[in-house]
N, C-alpha and C positions, 0 to 999 in steps of 0.2 A: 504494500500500500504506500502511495506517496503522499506529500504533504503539499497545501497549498503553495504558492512564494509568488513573491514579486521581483523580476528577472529584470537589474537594470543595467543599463552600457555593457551588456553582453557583447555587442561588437567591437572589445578591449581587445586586444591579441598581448600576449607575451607576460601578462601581469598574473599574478591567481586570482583566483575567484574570494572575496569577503563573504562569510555565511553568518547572517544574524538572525538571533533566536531569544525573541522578547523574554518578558517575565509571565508569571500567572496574571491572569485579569487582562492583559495585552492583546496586542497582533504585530504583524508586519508593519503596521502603520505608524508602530515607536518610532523606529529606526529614521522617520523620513526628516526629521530636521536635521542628519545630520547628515544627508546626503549632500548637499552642498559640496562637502568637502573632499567627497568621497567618489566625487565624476570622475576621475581619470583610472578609475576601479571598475572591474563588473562585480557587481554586487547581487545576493540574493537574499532575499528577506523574506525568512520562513513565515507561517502559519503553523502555531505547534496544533496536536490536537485538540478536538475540545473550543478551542479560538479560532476566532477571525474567521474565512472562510475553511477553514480546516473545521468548523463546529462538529459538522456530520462525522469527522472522524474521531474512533476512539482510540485506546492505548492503554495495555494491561500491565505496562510498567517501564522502568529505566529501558531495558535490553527492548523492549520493544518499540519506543519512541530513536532508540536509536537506530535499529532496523528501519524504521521508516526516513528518516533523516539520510541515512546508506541510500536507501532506493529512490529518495527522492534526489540525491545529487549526482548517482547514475542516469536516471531518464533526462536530470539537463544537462548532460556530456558535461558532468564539471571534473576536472583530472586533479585539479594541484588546486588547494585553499588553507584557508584561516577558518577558522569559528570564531564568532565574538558572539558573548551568550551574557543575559542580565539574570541577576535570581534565579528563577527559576530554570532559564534557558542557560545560565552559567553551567548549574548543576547537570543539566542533560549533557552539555559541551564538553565538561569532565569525566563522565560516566563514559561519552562515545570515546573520549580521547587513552581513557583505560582499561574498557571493555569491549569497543567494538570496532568494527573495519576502520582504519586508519590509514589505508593505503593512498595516498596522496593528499594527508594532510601535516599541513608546514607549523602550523602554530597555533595556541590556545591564549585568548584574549576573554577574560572572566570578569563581572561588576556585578560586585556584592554577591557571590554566589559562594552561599557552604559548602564545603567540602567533603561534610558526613560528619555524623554524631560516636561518639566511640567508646562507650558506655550503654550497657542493656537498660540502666533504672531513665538513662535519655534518652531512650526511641520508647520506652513507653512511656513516659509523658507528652512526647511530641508526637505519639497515636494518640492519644487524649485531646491534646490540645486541637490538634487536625481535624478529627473526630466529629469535635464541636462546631469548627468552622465548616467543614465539609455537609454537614444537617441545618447549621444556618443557611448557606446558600440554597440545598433545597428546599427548605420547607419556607421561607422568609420571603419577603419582596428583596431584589438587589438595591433598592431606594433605601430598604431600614439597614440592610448589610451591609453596602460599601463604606457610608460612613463611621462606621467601627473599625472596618476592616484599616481605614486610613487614619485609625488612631491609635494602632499597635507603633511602640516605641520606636520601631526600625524607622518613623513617616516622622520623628519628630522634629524633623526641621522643617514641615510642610506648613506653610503660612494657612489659615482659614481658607483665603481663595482658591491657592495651590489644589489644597484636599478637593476644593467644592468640583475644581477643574476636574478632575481623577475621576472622582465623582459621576460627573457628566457621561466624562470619555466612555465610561468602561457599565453604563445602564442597558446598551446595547447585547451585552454578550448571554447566553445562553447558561441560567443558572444549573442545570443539571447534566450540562456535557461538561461544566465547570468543577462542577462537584469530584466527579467522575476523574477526569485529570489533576484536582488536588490531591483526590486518594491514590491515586497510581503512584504518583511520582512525592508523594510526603517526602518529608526528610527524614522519616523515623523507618522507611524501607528501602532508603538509597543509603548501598554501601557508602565505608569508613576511605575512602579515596586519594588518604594522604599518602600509601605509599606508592601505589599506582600511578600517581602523577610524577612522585621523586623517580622513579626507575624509569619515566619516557625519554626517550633519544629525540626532544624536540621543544620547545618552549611554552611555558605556560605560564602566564604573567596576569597577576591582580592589578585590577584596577579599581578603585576605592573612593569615593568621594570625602572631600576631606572632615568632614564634618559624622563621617561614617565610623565612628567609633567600633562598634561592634564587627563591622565588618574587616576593616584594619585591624583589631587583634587575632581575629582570628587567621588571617594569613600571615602577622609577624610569628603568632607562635610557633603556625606550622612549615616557618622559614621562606612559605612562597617570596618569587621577585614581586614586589609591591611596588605600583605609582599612583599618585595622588590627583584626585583632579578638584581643583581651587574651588572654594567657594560652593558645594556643590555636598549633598548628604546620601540615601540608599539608591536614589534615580538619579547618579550621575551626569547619565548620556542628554536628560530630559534639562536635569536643571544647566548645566554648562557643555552645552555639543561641542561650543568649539574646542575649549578645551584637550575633550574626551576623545575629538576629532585628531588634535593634533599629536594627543598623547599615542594614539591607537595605531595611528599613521608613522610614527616614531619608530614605533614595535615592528611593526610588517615590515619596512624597509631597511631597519637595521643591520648594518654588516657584521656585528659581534652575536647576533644572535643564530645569522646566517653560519658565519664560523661555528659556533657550537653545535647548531644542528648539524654540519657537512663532518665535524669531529667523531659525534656520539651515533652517526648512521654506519 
């Protein structure tokens, strides 16, 4: 099964392909402010399951969202890329980059995305916690549920309007194909991914808004390369694109990262 995307300057020749993979509650449509910067790229900007025009599609977990992710960059003849994955799309991005086909992929660009929980007494609270939110969405309106959902501590730097915008954006989407992709892909059933990522022969780089506390310790602990984008808390890319733009664009073109990868291959 493949996944919806939006296919852009596909007439690029000689560059790789960028593949972006929003958060929960998202689509394709994150990604677009910060294509401005990102024209002399072909870019493709998924639809995970459950979202966007992907709604109709389902997903019985990690290994299977990355299976469809595989078959969906087969059907666009895409040979050599990056993933850049937020939240939730972070975590899928990590999971494909240590569990699944990998065969022409050059580098892992992640924003605010866990790693995995690594303790049994915290995958089950965090099935609890899910749990909860996962029978909010379906039994609730998205009207009473988004705005809770946008007051969990991760959103605290989100001004009144910010949230209201969030808000807006995401009343569109499909509470019970939603539900359905919270439970698949919890954090409390995606493996522990820290050593999987340390033994890749290829780059994988945090990207953290600075204001992103939580997210930033947990990649200082787990040693990942971390870069900071200014001004900016768990929605990086949304709150300062250029930034994220420049910093992202840094990464991919790098010739020390390049050396490392042609080293560890």
């Amino acid at each position: 099964m493949t996944l919806s995307c939006q296919r852009l300057n596909g007439h690029i020749t000689g560059k790789p392909w960028l593949i972006f993979l929003h958060g929960l509650l998202g689509s394709s449509d994150d990604w677009q402010p910060l294509m401005p910067w990102f024209s002399d790229w072909p870019c493709l900007l998924m639809n995970l399951p459950g979202h966007g025009t992907s709604a109709g599609i389902t997903a019985a977990g990690f290994a299977d969202v990355s299976q469809q992710l595989s078959s969906t960059l087969q059907q666009q003849g895409i040979v050599e890329y990056w993933l850049m994955g937020y939240s939730l799309g972070g975590r899928i991005s990590l999971y494909h980059a240590g569990y699944g086909d990998i065969r022409g992929l050059l580098g892992v660009i992640v924003e605010g995305a866990h790693p995995g929980l690594k303790s049994l007494r915290d995958r089950q609270q965090r099935r609890h916690h899910d749990q909860l939110w996962a029978t909010r969405f379906r039994i609730q309106p998205l009207a009473q549920v988004l705005p809770l959902w946008y007051r969990q501590p991760v959103f605290n730097d989100l001004s009144e309007e910010q949230r209201q915008q969030l808000v807006d954006l995401r009343l569109n989407n499909n509470p019970a194909t939603l539900a359905a992709m919270f439970t698949a892909t919890s954090l409390a059933v995606q493996p522990d991914l820290r050593e999987r990522i340390s033994r890749l022969s290829l780059p994988v780089v945090w990207l953290c808004g600075s204001h992103d506390l939580k997210f930033i310790t947990l990649a200082q602990q787990a040693n990942f390369p971390l870069r900071l984008i200014a001004n900016a808390g768990h929605n990086a890319h949304r709150a300062n694109p250029e930034d994220f733009a420049r910093q992202a664009l840094a990464l991919i073109t790098s010739p020390v990262l390049k050396e490392v990868e042609h080293d560890l291959s």
